[in-house]
KEZA-135901 format. One record per residue: residue in one letter; x, y negated, z negated of N, C-alpha, C in turn. Coordinates in steps of 0.1 Angstrom, whole numbers, plus 5000, padded with zeros to 4 digits. Each point is the difference from the previous one (the first is absolute). Last residue first. Layout:
! residues N
<rec code="A" n_x="X" n_y="Y" n_z="Z" ca_x="X" ca_y="Y" ca_z="Z" c_x="X" c_y="Y" c_z="Z"/>
...
//
This chain:
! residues 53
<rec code="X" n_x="4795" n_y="4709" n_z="4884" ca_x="5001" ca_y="4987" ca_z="5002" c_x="4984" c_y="4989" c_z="4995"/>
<rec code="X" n_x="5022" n_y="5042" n_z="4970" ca_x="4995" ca_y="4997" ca_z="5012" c_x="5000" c_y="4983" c_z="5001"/>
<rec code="X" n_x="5041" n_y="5030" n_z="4980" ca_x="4989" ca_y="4994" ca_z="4997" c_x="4992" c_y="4994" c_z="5013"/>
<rec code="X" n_x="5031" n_y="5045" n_z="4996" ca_x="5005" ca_y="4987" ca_z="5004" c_x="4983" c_y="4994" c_z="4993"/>
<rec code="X" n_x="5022" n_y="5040" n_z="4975" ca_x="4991" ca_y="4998" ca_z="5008" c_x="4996" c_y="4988" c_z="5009"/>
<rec code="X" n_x="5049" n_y="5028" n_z="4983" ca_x="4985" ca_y="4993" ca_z="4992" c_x="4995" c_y="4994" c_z="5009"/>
<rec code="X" n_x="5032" n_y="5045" n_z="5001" ca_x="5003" ca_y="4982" ca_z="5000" c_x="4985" c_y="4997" c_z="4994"/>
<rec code="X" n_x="5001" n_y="5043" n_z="5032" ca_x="5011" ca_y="4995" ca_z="4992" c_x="4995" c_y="4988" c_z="4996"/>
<rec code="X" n_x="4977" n_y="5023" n_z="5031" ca_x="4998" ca_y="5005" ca_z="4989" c_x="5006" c_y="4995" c_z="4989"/>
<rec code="X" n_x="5020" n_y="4996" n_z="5046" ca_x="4985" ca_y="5003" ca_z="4999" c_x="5000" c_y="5005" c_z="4988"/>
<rec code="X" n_x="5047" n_y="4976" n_z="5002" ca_x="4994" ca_y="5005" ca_z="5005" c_x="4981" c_y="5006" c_z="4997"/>
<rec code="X" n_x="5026" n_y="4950" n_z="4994" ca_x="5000" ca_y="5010" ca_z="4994" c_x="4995" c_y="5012" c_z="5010"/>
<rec code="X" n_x="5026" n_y="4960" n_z="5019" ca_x="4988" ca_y="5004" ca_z="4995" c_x="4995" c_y="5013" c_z="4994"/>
<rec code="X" n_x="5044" n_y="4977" n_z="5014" ca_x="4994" ca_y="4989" ca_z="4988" c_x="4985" c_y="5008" c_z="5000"/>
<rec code="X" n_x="5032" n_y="5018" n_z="5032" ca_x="5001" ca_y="5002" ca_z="4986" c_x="4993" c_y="4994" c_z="4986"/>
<rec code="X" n_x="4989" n_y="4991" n_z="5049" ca_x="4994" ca_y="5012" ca_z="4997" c_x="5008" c_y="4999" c_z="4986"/>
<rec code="X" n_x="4998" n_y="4950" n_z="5014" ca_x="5007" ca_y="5014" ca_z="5003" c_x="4994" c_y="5013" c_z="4992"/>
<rec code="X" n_x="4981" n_y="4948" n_z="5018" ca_x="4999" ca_y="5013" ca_z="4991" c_x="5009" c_y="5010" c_z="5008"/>
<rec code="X" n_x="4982" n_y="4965" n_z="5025" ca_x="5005" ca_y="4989" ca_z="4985" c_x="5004" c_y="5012" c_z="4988"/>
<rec code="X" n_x="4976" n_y="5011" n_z="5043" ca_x="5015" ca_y="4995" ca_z="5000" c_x="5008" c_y="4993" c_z="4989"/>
<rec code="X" n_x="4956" n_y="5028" n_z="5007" ca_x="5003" ca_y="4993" ca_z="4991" c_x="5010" c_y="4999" c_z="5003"/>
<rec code="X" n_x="4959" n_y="5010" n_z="5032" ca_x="5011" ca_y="5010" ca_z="4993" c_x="5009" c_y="4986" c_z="4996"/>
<rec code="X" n_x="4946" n_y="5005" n_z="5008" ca_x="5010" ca_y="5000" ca_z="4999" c_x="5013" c_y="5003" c_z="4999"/>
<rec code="X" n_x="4952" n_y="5018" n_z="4995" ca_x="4997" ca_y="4990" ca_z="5002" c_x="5017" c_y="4989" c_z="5005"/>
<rec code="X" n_x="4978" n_y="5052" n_z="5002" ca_x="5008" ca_y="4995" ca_z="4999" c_x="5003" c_y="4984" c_z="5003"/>
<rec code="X" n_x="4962" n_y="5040" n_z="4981" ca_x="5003" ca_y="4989" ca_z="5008" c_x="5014" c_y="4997" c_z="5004"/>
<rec code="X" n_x="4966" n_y="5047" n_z="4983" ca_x="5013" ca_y="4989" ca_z="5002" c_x="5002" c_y="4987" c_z="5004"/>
<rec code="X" n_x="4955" n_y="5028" n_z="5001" ca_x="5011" ca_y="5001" ca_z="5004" c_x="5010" c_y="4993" c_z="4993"/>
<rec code="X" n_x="4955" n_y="5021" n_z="4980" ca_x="5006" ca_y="4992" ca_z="5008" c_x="5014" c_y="4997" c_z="5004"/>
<rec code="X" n_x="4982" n_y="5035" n_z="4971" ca_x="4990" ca_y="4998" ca_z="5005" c_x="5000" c_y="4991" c_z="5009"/>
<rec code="X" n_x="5036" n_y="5037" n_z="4988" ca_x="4997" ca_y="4981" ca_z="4995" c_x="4986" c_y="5002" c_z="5008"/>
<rec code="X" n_x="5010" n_y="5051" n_z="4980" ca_x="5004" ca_y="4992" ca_z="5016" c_x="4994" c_y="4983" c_z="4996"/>
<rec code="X" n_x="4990" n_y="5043" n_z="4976" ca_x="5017" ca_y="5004" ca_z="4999" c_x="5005" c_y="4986" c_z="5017"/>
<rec code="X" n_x="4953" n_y="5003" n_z="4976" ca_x="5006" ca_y="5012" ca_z="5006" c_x="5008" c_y="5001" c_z="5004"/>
<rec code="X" n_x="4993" n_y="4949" n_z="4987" ca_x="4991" ca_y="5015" ca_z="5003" c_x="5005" c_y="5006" c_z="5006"/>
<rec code="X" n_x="5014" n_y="4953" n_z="4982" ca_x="5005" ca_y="5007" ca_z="5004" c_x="4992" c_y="5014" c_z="4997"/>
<rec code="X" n_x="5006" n_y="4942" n_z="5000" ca_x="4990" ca_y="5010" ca_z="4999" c_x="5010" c_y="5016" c_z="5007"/>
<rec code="X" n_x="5018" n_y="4955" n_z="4989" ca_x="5001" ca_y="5008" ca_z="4989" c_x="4987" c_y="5014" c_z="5004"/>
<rec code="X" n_x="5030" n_y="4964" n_z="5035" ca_x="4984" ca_y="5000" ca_z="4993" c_x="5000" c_y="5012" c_z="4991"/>
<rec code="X" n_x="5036" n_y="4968" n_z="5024" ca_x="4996" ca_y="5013" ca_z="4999" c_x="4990" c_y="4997" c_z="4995"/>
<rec code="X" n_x="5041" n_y="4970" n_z="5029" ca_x="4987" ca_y="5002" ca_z="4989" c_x="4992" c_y="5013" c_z="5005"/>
<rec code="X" n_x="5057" n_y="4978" n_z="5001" ca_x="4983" ca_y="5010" ca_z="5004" c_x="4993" c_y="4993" c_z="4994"/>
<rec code="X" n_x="5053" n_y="4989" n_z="5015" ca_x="4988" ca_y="4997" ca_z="4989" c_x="4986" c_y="5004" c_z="5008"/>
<rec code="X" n_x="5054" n_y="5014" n_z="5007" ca_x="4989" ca_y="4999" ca_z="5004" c_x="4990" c_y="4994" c_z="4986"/>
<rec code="X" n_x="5060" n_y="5007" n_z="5013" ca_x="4988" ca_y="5002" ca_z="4990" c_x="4988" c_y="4990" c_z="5006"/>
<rec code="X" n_x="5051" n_y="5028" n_z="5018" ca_x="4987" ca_y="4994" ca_z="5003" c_x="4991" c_y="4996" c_z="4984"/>
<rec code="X" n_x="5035" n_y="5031" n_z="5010" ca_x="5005" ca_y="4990" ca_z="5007" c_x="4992" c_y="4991" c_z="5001"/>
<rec code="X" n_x="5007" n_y="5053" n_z="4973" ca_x="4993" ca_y="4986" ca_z="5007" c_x="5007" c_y="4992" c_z="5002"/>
<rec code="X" n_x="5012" n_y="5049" n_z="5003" ca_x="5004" ca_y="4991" ca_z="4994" c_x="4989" c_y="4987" c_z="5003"/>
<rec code="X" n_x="5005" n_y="5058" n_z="4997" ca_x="4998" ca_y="4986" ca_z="5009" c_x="4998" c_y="4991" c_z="4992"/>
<rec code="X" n_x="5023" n_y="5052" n_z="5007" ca_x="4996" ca_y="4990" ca_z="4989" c_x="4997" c_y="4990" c_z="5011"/>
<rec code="X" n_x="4998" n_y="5046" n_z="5015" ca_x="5007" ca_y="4990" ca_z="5001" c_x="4994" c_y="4986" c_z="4993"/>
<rec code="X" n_x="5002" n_y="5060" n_z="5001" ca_x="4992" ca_y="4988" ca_z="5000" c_x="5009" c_y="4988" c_z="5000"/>
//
């Protein structure tokens, strides 16, 4: 397997609805954060919960 590295960090929006093992709406991908290096962002799950806008 070949480790992969990010190079990128995206800002989403998600919808918390989630039924029978599948999102109930899509993903978004509203941006991508040039102002942000991947190390500065905690990984999924990790870290503390960004505050809403």
């Amino acid at each position: 397997m070949i480790p992969v590295a990010p190079e990128l960090v995206a800002e989403i929006a998600v919808d918390s609805a989630f039924e029978h093992g599948k999102w109930r709406h899509p993903i978004r991908l509203l941006r991508l954060r040039d102002d942000l290096d991947p190390a500065d962002v905690a990984l999924f799950g990790e870290g503390v919960r960004p505050a809403a806008n």
